[in-house]
N, C-alpha and C positions, 0 to 999 in steps of 0.2 A: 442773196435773199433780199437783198436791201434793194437792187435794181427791179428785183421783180414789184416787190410792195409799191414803190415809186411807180410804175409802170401801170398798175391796176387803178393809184390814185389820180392819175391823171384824167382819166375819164370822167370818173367818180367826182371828182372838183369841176372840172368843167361842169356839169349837169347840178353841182349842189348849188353852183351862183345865182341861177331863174329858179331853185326853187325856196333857196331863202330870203330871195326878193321877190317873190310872191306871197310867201305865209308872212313874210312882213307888213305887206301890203292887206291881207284878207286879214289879219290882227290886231291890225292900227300897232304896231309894234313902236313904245319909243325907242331912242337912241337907234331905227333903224339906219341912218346915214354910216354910224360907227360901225355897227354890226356887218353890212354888207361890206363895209368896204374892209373890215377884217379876214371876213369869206371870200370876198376877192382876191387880197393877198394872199391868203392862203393857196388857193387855186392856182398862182400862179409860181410856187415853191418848186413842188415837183416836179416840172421840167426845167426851170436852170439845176436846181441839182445832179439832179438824172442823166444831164448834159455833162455836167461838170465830173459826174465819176466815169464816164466815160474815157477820161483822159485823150480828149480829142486832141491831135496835129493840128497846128496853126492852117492847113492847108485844108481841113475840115470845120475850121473857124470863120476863115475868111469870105466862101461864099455868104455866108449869112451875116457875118458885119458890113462886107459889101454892099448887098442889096435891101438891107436895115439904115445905111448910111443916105443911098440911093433915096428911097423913101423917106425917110426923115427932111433931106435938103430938099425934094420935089415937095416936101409940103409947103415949108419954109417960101419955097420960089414961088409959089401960088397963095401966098399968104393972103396979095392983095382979094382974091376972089373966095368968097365966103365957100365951105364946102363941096370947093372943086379944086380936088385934091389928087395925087398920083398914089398913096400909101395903099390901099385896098387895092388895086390892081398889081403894085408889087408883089404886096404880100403873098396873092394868087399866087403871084408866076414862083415864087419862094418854094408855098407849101408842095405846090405841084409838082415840081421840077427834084423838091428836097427829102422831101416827106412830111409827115405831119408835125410831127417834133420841130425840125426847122422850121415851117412856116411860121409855127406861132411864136418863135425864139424872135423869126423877123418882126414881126407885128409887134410883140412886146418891146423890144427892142427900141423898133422903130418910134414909137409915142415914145418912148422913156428919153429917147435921141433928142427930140423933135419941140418936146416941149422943155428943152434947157432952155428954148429959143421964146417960145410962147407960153411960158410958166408950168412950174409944179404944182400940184395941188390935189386935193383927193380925188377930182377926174382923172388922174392918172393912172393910178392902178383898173380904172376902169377903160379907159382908152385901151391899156396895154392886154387886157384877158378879150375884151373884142375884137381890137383885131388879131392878137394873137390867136382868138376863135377862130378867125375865118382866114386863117393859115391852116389851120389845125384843120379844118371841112375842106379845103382846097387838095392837103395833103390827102385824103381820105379818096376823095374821087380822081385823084391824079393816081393814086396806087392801084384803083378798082376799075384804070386806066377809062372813065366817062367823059375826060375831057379830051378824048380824041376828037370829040363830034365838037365844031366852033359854037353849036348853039347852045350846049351845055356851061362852055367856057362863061359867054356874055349873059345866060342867064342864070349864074351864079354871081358873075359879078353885081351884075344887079339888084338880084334879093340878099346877096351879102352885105353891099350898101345898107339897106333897106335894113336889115338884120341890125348894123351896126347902129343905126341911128336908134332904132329901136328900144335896147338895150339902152342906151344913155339917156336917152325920153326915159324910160323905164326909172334909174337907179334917179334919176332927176325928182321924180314923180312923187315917189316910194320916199325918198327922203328928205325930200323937204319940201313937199304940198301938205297940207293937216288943214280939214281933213280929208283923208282921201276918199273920194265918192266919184259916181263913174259920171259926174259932169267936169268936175274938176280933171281928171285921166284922161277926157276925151278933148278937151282945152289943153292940158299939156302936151298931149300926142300931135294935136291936129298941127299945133304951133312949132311944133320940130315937123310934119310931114313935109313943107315943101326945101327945106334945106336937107332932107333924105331921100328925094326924090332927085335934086342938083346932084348931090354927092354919086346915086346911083348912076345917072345919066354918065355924069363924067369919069366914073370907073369903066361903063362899057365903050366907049371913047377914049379912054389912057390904055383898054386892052387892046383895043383893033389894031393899032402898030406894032406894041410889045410883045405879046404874047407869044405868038410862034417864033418869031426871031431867037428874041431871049432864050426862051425854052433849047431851043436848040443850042444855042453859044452856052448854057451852062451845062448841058447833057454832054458838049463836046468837053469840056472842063474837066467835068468830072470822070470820062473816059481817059484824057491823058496824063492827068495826075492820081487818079486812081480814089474819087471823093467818092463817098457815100455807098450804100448795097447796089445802087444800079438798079434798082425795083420800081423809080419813078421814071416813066416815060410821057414825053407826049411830043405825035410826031407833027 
C-alpha cells in the first residue's frame, strides 16, 4: 500500500514544484524562498524512500552511485569553465539506460555529491529535483524507447539544458527579485539565457561520445549481473 501511494506521489510532486512556484510568483507570496524550497524537499522524499523499501542489492546500488559519482567529479574537473558541465548528459544516459526512478536518484544524487565540493545551500535541493527532472524525462522516453532516433537524444539534451537553467532563473526570480513584474523576469531570465544556452551546447557535445557507448556497457552490465527489469533499451 505504501509503495503504491509513494509511487502515485511522485509524479504528483514533480508537477506541484512549477506550480507553487508560479502561484507564488502571480501572488507576490512572502517567505516564498522558504515555501518553495519546502515543496521542493518534499518532492524529492518519495523516491529515496521508494528506493529504499525496495530493499535493493548493492549490485542494484551501484550503477547509480557510479554514474552519480561520474557526474559529480566531471563537474568538479570543469569547474574552471562556467556551465560547461558533463552532469545533464550523464544524467541522460542514467535515466535512459535505468529508468526513471534511477535517473533522477543520479541527478539528485549527483548535485548533492558535487556541491560538498562547491557548497551547500538552498540551491541545493534545487539543483537536485532538476536534474533529478531530467533523469526522471530521460527515463520516460528511453522506456517509450524515442531515444532510438540520435536526434531525439541531442534534442533532449538540449532543451533539458535549457529546462534546467530555467527552473533555477525561475526559483531565483520567484524568491528573491520583489517586486516581481515582467520587466524584472525578463532581466533575470535574459541574465541566466546565455549561461543555458553554454551549458545546452555542451551537454549535446558531452552526448555525442557517450551516449551510445555507455548505454551499451551498462545494458551489457545489467544482463550479466542481472540489474534492473530490462525495459530500458537504447540500441
Amino acid at each position: 500500500m505504501v509503495d503504491k501511494v509513494l509511487r502515485w506521489l511522485e509524479p504528483i510532486l514533480l508537477i506541484l514544484v512549477p506550480v507553487v512556484l508560479g502561484l507564488c510568483a502571480y501572488f507576490q507570496v512572502e517567505n516564498t524562498a522558504v515555501l518553495t524550497l519546502v515543496t521542493v524537499i518534499l518532492a524529492l522524499v518519495p523516491y529515496f524512500l521508494r528506493f529504499e523499501r525496495k530493499h535493493p542489492r548493492p549490485r542494484d546500488i551501484m550503477p547509480i552511485v557510479v554514474l552519480a559519482a561520474i557526474a559529480a567529479v566531471g563537474r568538479i574537473l570543469f569547474a574552471p569553465f562556467p556551465n560547461v558541465k558533463p552532469v545533464t548528459a550523464i544524467v541522460i544516459v542514467s535515466g535512459a539506460c535505468l529508468g526513471p526512478q534511477s535517473g533522477f536518484l543520479t541527478g539528485a544524487l549527483a548535485a548533492l555529491a558535487s556541491n560538498l565540493f562547491f557548497g551547500q545551500g538552498p540551491w541545493t535541493p534545487w539543483q537536485m529535483y532538476a536534474w533529478g527532472l531530467v533523469g526522471y524525462l530521460a527515463g520516460l522516453l528511453g522506456k517509450w524507447r524515442l531515444f532510438e532516433k540520435k536526434g531525439v537524444v541531442y534534442g533532449f539534451g538540449f532543451l533539458a539544458a535549457l529546462f534546467y537553467g530555467f527552473l533555477l532563473d525561475s526559483w531565483y526570480i520567484v524568491g528573491f527579485v520583489s517586486p516581481i513584474t515582467w520587466q524584472s523576469a525578463m532581466i533575470g531570465y535574459g541574465a541566466g539565457l546565455p549561461f543555458s544556452i553554454a551549458h545546452a551546447v555542451a551537454t549535446v557535445i558531452f552526448l555525442l561520445p557517450i551516449f551510445r557507448p555507455w548505454s551499451k556497457k551498462i545494458h551489457r552490465i545489467q544482463r550479466k549481473y542481472g540489474i534492473g527489469s530490462g525495459e530500458q533499451r537504447v540500441s
